[in-house]
MIDRENVO-612529 format. One record per residue (C-alpha): x, y, z; residue number from 1; residue in one letter. Coordinates in steps of 0.2 Angstrom, whole numbers, padded with zeros to 4 digits, always signed. Layout:
% MIDRENVO-612529
R   east  north     up    i  aa
R      X      Y      Z  NUM   A
...
% end
This chain:
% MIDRENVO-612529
R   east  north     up    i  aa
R  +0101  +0525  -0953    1   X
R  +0108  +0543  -0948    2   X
R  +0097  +0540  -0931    3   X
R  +0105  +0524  -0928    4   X
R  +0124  +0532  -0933    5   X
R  +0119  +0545  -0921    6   X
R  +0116  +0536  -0908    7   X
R  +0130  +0526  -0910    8   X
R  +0142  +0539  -0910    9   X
R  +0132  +0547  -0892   10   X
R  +0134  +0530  -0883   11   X
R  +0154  +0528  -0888   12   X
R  +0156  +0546  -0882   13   X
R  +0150  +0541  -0866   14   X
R  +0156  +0526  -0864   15   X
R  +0175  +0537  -0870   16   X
R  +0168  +0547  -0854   17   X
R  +0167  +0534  -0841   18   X
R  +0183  +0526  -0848   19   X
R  +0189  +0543  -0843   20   X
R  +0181  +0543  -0827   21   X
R  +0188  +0529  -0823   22   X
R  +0205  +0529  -0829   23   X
R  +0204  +0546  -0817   24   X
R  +0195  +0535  -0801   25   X
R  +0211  +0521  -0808   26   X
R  +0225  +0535  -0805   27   X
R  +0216  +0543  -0789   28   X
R  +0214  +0524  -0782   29   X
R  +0233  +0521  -0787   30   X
R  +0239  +0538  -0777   31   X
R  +0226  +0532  -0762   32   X
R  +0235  +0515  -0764   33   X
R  +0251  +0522  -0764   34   X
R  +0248  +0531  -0749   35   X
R  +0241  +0517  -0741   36   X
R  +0258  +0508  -0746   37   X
R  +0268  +0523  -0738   38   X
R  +0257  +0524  -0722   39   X
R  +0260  +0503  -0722   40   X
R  +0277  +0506  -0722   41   X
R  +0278  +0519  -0708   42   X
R  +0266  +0507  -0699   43   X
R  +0279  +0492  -0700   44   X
R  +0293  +0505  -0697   45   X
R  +0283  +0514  -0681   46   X
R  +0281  +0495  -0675   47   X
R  +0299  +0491  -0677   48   X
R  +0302  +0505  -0668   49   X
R  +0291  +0500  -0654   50   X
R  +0298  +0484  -0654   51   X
R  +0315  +0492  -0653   52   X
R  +0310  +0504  -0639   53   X
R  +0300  +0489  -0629   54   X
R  +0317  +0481  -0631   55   X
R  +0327  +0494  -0625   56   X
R  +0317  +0498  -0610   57   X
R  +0318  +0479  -0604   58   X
R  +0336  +0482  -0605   59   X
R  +0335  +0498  -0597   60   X
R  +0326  +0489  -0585   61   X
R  +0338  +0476  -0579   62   X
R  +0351  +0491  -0580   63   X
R  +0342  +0502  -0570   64   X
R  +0339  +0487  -0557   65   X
R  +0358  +0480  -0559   66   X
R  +0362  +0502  -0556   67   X
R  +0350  +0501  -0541   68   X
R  +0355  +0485  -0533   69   X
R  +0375  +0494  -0536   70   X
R  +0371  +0510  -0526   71   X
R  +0362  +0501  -0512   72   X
R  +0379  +0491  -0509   73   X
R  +0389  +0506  -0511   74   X
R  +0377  +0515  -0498   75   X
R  +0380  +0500  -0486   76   X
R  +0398  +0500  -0492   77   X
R  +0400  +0517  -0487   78   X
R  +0391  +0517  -0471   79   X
R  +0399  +0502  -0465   80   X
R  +0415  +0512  -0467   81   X
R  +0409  +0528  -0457   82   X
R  +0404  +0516  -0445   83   X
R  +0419  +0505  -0441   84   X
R  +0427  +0522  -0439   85   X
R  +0414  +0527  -0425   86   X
R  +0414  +0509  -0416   87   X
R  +0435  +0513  -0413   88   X
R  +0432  +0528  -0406   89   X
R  +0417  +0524  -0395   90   X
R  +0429  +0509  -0390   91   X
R  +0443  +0521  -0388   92   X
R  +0433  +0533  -0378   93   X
R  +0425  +0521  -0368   94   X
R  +0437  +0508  -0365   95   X
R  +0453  +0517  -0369   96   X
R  +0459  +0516  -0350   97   X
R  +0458  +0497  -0351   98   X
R  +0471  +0499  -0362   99   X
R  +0486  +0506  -0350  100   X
R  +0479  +0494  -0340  101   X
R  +0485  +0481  -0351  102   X
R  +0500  +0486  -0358  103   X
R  +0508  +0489  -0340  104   X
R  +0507  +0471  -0337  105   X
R  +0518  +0465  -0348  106   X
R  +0530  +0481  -0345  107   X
R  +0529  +0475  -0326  108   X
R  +0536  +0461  -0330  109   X
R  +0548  +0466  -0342  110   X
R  +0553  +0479  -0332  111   X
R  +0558  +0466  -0317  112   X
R  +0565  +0452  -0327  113   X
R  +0577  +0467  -0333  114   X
R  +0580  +0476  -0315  115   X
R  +0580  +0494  -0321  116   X
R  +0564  +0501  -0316  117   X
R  +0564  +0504  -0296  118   X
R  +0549  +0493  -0286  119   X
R  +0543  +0509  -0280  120   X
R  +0540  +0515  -0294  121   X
R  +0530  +0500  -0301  122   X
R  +0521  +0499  -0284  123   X
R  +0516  +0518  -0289  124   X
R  +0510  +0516  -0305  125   X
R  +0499  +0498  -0300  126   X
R  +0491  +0509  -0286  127   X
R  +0485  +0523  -0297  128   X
R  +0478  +0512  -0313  129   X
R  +0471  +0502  -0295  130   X
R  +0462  +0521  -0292  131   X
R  +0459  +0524  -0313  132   X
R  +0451  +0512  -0319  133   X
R  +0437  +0507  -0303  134   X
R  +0429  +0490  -0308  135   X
R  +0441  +0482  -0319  136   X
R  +0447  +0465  -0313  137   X
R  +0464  +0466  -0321  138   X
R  +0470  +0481  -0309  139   X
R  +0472  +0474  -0293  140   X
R  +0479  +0460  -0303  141   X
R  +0494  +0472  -0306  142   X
R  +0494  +0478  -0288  143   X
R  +0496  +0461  -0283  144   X
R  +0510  +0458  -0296  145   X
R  +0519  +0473  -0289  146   X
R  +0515  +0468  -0270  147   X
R  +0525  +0451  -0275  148   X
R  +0539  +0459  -0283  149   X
R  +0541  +0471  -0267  150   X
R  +0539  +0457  -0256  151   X
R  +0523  +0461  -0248  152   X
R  +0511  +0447  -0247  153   X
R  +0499  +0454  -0234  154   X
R  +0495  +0468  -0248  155   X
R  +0495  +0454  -0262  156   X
R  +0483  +0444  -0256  157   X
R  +0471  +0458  -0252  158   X
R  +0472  +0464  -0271  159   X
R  +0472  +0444  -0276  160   X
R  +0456  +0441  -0266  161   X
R  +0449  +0458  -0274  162   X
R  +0455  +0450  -0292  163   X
R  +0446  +0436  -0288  164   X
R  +0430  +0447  -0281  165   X
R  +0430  +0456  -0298  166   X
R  +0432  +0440  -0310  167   X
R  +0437  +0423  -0302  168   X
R  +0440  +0414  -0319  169   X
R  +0452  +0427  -0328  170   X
R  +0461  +0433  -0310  171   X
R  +0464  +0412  -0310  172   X
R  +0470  +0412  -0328  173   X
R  +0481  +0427  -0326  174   X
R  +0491  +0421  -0311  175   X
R  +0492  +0403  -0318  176   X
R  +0502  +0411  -0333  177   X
R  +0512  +0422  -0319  178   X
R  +0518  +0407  -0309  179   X
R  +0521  +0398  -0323  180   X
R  +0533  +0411  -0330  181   X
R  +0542  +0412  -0313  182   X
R  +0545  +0395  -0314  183   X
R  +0533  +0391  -0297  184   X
R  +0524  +0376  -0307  185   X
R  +0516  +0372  -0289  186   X
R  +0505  +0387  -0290  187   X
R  +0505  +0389  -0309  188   X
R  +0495  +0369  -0306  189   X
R  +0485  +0375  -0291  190   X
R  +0480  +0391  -0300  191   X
R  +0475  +0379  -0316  192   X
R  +0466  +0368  -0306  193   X
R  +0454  +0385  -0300  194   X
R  +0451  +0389  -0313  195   X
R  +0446  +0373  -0322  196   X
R  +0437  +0370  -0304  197   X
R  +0425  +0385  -0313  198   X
R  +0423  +0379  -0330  199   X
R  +0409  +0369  -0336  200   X
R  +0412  +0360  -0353  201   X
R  +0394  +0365  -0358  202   X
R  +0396  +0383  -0353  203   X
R  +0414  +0387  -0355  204   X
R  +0421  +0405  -0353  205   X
R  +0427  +0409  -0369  206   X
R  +0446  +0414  -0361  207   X
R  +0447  +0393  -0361  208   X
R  +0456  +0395  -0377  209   X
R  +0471  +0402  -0366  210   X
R  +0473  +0387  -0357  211   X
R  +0474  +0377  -0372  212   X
R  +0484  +0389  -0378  213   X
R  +0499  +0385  -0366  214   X
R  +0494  +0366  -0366  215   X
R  +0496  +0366  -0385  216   X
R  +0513  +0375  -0385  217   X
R  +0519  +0365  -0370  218   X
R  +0520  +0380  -0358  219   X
R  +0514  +0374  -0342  220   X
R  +0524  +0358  -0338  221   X
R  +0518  +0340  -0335  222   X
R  +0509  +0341  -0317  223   X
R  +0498  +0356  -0326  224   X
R  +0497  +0346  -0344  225   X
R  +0489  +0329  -0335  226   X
R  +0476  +0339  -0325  227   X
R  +0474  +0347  -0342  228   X
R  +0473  +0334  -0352  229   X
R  +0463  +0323  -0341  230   X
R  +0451  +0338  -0340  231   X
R  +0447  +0340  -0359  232   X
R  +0444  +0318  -0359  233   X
R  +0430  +0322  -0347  234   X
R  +0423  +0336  -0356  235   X
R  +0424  +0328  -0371  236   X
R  +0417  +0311  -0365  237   X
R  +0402  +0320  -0355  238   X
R  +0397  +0328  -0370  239   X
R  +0397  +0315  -0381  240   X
R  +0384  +0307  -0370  241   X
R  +0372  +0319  -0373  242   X
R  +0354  +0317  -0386  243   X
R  +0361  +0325  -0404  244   X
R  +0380  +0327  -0400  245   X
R  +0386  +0321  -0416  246   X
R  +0372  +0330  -0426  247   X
R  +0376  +0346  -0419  248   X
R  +0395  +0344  -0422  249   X
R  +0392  +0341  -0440  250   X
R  +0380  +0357  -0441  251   X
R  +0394  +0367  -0429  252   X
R  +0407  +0362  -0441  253   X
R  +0399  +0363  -0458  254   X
R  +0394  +0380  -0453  255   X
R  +0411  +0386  -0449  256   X
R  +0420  +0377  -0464  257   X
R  +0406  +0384  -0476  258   X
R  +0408  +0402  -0470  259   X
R  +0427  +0400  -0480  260   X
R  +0416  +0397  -0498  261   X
R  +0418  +0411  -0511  262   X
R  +0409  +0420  -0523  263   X
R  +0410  +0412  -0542  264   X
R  +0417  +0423  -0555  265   X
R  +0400  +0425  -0565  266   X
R  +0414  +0433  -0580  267   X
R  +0416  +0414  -0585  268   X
R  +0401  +0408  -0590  269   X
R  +0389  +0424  -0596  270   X
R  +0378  +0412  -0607  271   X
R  +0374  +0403  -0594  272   X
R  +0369  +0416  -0583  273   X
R  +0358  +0426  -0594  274   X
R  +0350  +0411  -0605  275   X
R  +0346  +0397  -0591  276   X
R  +0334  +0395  -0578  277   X
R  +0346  +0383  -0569  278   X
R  +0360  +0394  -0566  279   X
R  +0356  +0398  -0545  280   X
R  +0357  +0381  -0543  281   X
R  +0376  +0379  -0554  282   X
R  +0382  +0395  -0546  283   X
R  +0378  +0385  -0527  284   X
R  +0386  +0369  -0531  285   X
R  +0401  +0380  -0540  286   X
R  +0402  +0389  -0523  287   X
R  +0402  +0371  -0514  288   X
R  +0415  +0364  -0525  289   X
R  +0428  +0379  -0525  290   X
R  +0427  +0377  -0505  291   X
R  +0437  +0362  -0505  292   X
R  +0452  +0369  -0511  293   X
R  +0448  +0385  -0500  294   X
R  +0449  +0372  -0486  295   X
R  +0464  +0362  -0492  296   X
R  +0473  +0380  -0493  297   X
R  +0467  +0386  -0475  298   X
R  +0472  +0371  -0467  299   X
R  +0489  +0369  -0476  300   X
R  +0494  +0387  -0473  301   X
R  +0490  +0382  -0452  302   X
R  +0499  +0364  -0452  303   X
R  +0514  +0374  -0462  304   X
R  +0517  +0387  -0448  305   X
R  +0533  +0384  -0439  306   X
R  +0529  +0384  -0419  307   X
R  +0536  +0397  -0409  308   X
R  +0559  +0394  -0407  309   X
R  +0554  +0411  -0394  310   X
R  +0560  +0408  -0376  311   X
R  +0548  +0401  -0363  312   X
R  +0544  +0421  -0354  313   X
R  +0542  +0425  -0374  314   X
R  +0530  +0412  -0377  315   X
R  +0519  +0416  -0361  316   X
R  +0521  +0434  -0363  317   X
R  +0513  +0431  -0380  318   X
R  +0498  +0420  -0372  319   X
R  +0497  +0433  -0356  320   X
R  +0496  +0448  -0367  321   X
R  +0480  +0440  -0379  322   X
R  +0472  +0437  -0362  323   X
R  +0476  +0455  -0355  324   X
R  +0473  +0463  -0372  325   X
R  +0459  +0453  -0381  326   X
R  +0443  +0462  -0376  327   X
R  +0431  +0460  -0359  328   X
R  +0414  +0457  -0360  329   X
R  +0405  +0472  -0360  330   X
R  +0415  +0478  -0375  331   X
R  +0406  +0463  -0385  332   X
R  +0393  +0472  -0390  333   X
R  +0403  +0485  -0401  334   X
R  +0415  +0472  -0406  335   X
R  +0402  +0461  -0412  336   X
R  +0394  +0477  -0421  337   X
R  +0413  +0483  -0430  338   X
R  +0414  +0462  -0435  339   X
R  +0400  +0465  -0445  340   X
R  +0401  +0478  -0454  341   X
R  +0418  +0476  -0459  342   X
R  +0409  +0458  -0467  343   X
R  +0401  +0472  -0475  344   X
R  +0416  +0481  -0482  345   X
R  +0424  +0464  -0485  346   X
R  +0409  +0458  -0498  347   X
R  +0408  +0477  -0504  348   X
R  +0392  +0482  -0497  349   X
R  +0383  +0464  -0499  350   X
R  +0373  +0465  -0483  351   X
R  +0364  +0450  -0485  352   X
R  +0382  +0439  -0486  353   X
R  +0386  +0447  -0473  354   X
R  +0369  +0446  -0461  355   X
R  +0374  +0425  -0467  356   X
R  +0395  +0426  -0460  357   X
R  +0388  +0435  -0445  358   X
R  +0376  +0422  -0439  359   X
R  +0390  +0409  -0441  360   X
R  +0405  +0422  -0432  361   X
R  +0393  +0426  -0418  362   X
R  +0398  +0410  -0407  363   X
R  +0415  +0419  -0406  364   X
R  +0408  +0432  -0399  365   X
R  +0397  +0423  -0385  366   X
R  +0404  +0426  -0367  367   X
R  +0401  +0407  -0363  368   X
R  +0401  +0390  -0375  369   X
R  +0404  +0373  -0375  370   X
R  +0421  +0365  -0376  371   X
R  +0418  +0359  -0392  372   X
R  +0412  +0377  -0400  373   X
R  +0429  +0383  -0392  374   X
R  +0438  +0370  -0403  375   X
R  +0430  +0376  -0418  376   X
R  +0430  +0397  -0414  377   X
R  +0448  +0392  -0412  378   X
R  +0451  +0382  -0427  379   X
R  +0441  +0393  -0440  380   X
R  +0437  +0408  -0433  381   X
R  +0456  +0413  -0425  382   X
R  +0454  +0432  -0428  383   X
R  +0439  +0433  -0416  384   X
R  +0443  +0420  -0403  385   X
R  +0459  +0426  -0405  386   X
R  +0468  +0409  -0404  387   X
R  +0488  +0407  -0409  388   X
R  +0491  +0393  -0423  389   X
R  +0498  +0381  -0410  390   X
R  +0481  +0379  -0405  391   X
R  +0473  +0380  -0423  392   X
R  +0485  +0364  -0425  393   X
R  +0479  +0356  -0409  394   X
R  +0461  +0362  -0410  395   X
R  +0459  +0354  -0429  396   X
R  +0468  +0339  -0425  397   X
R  +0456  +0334  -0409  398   X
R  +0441  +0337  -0419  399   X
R  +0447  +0328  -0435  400   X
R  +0433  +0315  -0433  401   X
R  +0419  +0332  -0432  402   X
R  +0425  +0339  -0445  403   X
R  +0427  +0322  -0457  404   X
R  +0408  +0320  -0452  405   X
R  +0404  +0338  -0457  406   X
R  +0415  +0339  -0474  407   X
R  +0409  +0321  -0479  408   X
R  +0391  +0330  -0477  409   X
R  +0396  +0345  -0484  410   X
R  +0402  +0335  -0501  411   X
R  +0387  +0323  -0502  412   X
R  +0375  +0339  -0497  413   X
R  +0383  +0348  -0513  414   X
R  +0382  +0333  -0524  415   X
R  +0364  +0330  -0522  416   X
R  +0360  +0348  -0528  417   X
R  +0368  +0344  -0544  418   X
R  +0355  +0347  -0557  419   X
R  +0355  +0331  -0569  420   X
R  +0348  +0343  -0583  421   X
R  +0352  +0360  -0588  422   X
R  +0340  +0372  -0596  423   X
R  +0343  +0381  -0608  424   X
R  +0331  +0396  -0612  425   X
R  +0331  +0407  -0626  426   X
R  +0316  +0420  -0630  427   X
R  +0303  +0406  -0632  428   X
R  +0314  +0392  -0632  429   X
R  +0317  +0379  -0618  430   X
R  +0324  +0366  -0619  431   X
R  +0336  +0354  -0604  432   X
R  +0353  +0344  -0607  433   X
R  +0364  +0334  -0597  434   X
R  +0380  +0338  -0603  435   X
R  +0379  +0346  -0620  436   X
R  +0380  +0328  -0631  437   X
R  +0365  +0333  -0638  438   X
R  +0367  +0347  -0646  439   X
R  +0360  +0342  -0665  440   X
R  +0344  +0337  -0657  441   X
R  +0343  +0352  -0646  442   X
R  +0346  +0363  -0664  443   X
R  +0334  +0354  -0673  444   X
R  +0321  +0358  -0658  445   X
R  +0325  +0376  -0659  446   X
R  +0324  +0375  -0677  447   X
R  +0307  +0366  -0679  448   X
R  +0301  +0377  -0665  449   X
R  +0306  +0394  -0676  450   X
R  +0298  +0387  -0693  451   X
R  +0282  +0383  -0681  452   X
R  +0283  +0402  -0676  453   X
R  +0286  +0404  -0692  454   X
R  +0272  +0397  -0699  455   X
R  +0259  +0402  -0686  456   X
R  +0264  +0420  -0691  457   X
R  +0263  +0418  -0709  458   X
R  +0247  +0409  -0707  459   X
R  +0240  +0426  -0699  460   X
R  +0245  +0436  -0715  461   X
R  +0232  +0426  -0727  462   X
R  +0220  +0436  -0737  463   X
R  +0204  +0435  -0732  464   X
R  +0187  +0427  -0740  465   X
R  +0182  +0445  -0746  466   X
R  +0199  +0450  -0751  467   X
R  +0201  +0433  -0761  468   X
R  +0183  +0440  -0769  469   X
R  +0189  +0455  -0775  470   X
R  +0199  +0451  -0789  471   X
R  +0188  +0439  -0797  472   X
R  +0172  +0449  -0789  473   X
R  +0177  +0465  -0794  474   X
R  +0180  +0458  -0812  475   X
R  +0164  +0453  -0814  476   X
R  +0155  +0470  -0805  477   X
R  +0163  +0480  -0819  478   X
R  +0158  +0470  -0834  479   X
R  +0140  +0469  -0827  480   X
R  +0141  +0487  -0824  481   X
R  +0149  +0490  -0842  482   X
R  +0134  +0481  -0851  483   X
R  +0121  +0489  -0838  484   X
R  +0130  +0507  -0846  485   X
R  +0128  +0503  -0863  486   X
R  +0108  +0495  -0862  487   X
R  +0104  +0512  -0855  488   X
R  +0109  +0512  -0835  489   X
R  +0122  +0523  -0837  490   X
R  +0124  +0529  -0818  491   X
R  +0120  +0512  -0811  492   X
R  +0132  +0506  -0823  493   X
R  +0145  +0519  -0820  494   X
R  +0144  +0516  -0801  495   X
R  +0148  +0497  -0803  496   X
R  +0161  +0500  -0815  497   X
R  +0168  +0509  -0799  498   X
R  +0164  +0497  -0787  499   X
R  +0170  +0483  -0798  500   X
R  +0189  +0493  -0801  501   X
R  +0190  +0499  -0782  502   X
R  +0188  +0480  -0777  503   X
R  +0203  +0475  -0791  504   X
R  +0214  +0488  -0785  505   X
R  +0209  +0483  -0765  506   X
R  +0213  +0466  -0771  507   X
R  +0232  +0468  -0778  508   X
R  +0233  +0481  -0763  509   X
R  +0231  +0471  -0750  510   X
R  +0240  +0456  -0758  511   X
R  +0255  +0467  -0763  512   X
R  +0252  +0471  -0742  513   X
R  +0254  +0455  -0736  514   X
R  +0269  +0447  -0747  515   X
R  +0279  +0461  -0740  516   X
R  +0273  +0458  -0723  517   X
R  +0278  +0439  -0727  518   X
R  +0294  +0444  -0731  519   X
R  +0298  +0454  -0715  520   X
R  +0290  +0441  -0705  521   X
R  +0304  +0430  -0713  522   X
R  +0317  +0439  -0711  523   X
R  +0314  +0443  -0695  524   X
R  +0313  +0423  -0690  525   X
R  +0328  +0420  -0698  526   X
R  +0338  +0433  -0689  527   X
R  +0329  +0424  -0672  528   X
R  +0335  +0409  -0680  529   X
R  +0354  +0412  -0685  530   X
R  +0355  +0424  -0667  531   X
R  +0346  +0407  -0658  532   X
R  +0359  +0396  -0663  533   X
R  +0372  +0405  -0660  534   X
R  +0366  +0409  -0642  535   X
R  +0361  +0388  -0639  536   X
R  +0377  +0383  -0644  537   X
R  +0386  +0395  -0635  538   X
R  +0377  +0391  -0620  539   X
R  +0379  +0373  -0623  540   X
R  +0397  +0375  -0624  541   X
R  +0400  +0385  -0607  542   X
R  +0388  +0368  -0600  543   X
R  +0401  +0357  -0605  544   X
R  +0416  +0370  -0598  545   X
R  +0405  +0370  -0583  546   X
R  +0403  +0350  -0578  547   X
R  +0422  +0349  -0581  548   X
R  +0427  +0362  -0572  549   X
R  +0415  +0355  -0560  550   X
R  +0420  +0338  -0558  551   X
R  +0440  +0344  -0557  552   X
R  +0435  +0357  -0544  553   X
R  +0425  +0344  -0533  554   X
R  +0437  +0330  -0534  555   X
R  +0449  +0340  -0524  556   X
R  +0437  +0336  -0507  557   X
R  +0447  +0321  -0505  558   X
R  +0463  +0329  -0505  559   X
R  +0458  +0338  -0489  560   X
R  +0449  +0322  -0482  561   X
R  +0467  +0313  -0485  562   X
R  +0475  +0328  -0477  563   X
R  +0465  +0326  -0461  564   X
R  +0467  +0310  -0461  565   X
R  +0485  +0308  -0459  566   X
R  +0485  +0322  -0442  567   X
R  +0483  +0314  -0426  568   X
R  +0481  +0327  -0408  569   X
R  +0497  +0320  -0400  570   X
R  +0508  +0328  -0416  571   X
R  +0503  +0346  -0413  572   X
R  +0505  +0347  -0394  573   X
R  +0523  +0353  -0392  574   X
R  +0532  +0341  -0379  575   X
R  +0543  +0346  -0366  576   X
R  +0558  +0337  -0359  577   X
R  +0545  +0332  -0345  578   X
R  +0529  +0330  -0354  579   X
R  +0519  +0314  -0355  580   X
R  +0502  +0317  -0364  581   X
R  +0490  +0304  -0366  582   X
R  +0474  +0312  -0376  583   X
R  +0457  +0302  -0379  584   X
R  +0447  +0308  -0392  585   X
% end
């Protein structure tokens, strides 16, 4: 009986023993677990940090890009600047002489029509620019002019027949404008007649615009106007005989009237731009339909000009100076270079818009074209084919059918890029629309799409088979190991009491885990969700702005169709008391 109390009283001692063992493994597990539970937390805090930085360096990314893509236009920008600088002064330096050349001609004239400057004194001055400036076809133009003043035609006809050695064509031109403005219309025709004699409508020098110059401001009388006129039928008639005549007017003309299109302000629709796919393609037709009232405006501010009230010597002064002064030939090259890098400086350093402009502006730089390129240098690009609005007026309205043709091309070539959807694109999301009127459904996509997501993610947080086992597992480990303790295996026993509590405590550890990784996997999805939804409609909302803005901006192309509808080539051909013009078209 003693035996048997004493050995009960040894086996609750030791079972008080592993109890306290235990409780001890209990309280080292719990500050294991707890560390776990920090270390946890600093995981899901280092991965949000991560996720942060990731972020941060996309954004500094397309910052760094957007910074880049600003300093190579500024470099262009810069350099464009140095060099418009350079080209003046090479031009100065190289052709500077040509320039006292071409001032004196129209101080020669001056000079006479007033009668205070002696003829000798003009005969001196023509004879030494004759010796300056050796080669250049407008000097003994001046020494001819001088010769004529001083009545000495044997010397006049030497320096003409030189002129004409030199350059036939502008030595023609030159003298028509002379006669004409002395009132000897006789010459002034034969002269015309010369030079047209030289001209082919295929290959045209690009001085032709100063002929239509004095026809369209009703400068060189009638005789002159009918060989004019009868001229430019021919022309026009020949070339419209020709394999892909009216193909290539409408690509000649929808190339120049597109160089007048515009950037779009991107500040208007920033949703649009950053969260769809699609948004090229709105900012090209956006572009296309803001050129119509580019157009509208181009043309109106021509056809408003008042012509010239100046006298007749005014008026061919004006014409003789653009053909004295506008550049020669061999200075193309370093005009062509200073046109474009001031498109360069005009676009702020966008070299590719202005490689684009370029190729369209180059026929204005091109020594011979055909008659109907002059018509359009003249009409759209006046600054470089240096062309006066009388023939921007007359120039438009003989080419009013061309340029229908290329603007009805140009509004159905713009149309057809209209995207019938628009995508919208938000992290994972995409989704299209036509014009926004389905922006529950679209919601509801993005939201069924989020609590997918969602789901997915919650489905990868699940405990697993052997984590579901340790609770009930570990249970039953530490009983078996309890009973194998007290029936005499106490270290066996003990080591499965350990094993059965470590699998418990592993058990509520990794559930208490995952609920709080549940927990920021749902809050993070439903900050997607509410930042989403404000993004989509946002988006949608600019869609909407956009095919309204579209549609008003785009319905303004008949506006200009109506204007050049109602101009016909007779009305901006200034009459004379003796002009009698009859122009085919």
């Amino acid at each position: 009986m003693a035996d048997g109390g004493y050995e009960l009283g040894r086996m609750a001692a030791q079972v008080a023993t592993v109890a306290a063992a235990v409780r001890s493994i209990e309280a080292k597990i719990d500050n294991v677990n707890e560390g776990l539970a920090v270390i946890d937390d600093n995981v899901d805090t280092v991965n949000g940090n991560v996720k942060i930085v990731y972020d941060q360096l996309g954004q500094l990314a397309n910052d760094f890009h957007s910074f880049v893509q600003l300093q190579v236009r500024a470099n262009a920008l810069s350099k464009a600047q140095q060099r418009v600088i350079q080209i003046r002064q090479e031009m100065e330096k190289r052709f500077g002489h040509y320039d006292i050349v071409r001032r004196t001609t129209t101080g020669i004239l001056q000079a006479d029509d007033l009668g205070i400057v002696k003829k000798s004194t003009i005969s001196n001055a023509t004879e030494e620019l004759m010796i300056t400036t050796p080669g250049y076809w407008l000097a003994p133009c001046l020494v001819a002019l001088a010769a004529w003043i001083n009545d000495q035609p044997e010397l006049a006809e030497r320096a003409v027949r030189e002129g004409i050695k030199r350059n036939d064509e502008k030595t023609s031109l030159f003298f028509a404008l002379i006669c004409r403005r002395a009132d000897r219309k006789s010459a002034a025709l034969k002269w015309t007649q010369r030079y047209l004699a030289n001209q082919d409508e295929e290959d045209l020098d690009r001085k032709t615009v100063i002929v239509l110059d004095a026809y369209a401001s009703g400068l060189l009388g009638a005789d002159s106007e009918g060989v004019i006129s009868k001229q430019m039928t021919e022309w026009l008639e020949r070339l419209a005989d020709k394999p892909g005549f009216v193909e290539q007017q409408t690509k000649q003309w929808s190339d120049a009237i597109n160089l007048k299109r515009k950037p779009v302000d991107t500040s208007e629709y920033t949703y649009l731009r950053k969260y769809s796919k699609t948004w090229p393609a709105l900012q090209d037709i956006m572009e296309g339909a803001m050129l119509h009232a580019e157009i509208l405006s181009y043309f109106t501010a021509i056809f408003e000009q008042e012509g010239s009230t100046d006298s007749l010597k005014s008026q061919l002064d004006e014409i003789l100076n653009s053909l004295v002064t506008d550049f020669d030939d061999e200075e193309i090259p370093l005009r062509k270079e200073e046109k474009y890098n001031q498109f360069v400086i005009d676009f702020d350093g966008d070299e590719d818009r202005a490689r684009q402009n370029m190729a369209v502006e180059q026929t204005a730089f091109d020594v011979h074209k055909d008659f109907t390129q002059l018509l359009t240098d003249a009409a759209m690009k006046p600054e470089s084919s240096h062309a006066s609005v009388s023939t921007q007026k007359f120039a438009i309205a003989l080419s009013k059918g061309w340029i229908t043709n290329a603007y009805n091309d140009i509004i159905a070539q713009n149309r057809m890029k209209i995207p019938n959807e628009i995508e919208i694109n938000v992290d994972t999301f995409n989704d299209k629309t036509t014009d926004g009127q389905d922006e529950e459904e679209i919601v509801q996509r993005f939201n069924d799409l989020i609590d997918s997501e969602k789901n997915d993610a919650l489905s990868q947080t699940e405990l697993s088979a052997f984590d579901k086992f340790c609770k009930i597992g570990g249970i039953a480990i530490a009983v078996i190991g309890l009973l194998m303790f007290i029936f005499g295996h106490g270290f066996l026993g003990v080591i499965a009491v350990i094993a059965g509590v470590g699998m418990v405590i592993n058990y509520f550890s990794k559930k208490k885990n995952i609920e709080q990784t549940r927990q920021n996997i749902e809050e993070q999805f439903e900050k997607k969700r509410t930042s989403g939804l404000q993004i989509i409609r946002a988006t949608i909302a600019e869609i909407v702005d956009f095919r309204a803005e579209f549609a008003a901006k785009d319905g303004e192309s008949q506006k200009v169709l109506d204007f050049l509808e109602q101009i016909t080539p007779e009305q901006y051909v200034k009459k004379l008391s003796d002009t009698n013009r009859r122009i085919r078209v």
